[in-house]
C-alpha positions in Angstrom: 0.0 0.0 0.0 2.8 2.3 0.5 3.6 2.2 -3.4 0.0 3.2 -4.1 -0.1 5.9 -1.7 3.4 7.2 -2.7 1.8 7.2 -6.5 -1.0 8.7 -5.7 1.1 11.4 -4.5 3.1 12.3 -6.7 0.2 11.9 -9.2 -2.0 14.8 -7.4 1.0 17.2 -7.4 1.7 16.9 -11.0 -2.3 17.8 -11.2 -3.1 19.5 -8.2 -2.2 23.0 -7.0 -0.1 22.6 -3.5 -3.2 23.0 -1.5 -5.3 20.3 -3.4 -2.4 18.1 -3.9 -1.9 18.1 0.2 -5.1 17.1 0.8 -5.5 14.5 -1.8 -2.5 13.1 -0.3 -3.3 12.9 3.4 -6.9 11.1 2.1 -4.9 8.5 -0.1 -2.8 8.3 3.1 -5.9 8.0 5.3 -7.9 5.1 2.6 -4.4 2.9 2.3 -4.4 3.0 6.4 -7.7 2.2 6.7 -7.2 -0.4 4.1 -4.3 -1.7 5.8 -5.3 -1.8 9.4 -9.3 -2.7 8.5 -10.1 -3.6 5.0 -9.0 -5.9 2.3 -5.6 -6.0 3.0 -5.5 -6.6 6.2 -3.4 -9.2 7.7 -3.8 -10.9 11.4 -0.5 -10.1 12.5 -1.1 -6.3 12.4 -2.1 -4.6 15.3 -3.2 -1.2 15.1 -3.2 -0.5 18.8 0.8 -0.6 18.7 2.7 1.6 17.8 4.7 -0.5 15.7 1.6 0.1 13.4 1.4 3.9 13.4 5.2 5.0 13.4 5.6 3.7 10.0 2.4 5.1 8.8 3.6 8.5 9.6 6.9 8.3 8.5 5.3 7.4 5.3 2.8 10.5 5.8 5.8 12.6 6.4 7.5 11.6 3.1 4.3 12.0 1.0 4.0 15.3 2.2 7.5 16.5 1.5 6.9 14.8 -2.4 4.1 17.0 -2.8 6.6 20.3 -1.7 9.3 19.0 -3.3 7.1 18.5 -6.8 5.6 22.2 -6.1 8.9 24.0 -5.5 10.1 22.5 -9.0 7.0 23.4 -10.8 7.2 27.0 -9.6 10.6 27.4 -10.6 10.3 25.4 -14.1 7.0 28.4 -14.5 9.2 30.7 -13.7 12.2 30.3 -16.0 9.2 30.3 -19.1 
């Protein structure tokens, strides 16, 4: 799941303006977690009361975000060398 959110990142800043793109990505983040801990493809030897559950996650929050800025910053400055 961390492929598909990662994808889905970068996908929505490509699209998106920064603003959008954040918030697409923190609901991609939030449906593959949900997935993951709940749904489909979910596996009996996570447990989402740990930690060992939610650390990751974030870290994985925390580097979808900073693709979306990083994405942003290089589109502003590709627009503004044209």
């Amino acid at each position: 799941m961390d492929i598909v959110f990662l994808a889905a990142a970068v996908i929505a800043a490509l699209l998106l303006p920064r603003s959008r793109a954040l918030l697409a990505t923190v609901a991609a983040w939030a449906v593959c977690l949900a997935m993951v801990g709940w749904g489909p493809a979910h596996n009996s030897d996570v447990h989402t009361r740990q930690a060992g559950f939610w650390v990751p996650w974030l870290i994985v929050l925390l580097i979808g975000l900073g693709v979306v800025y990083g994405i942003s910053v290089f589109k502003e400055r590709r627009a503004a060398r044209v």
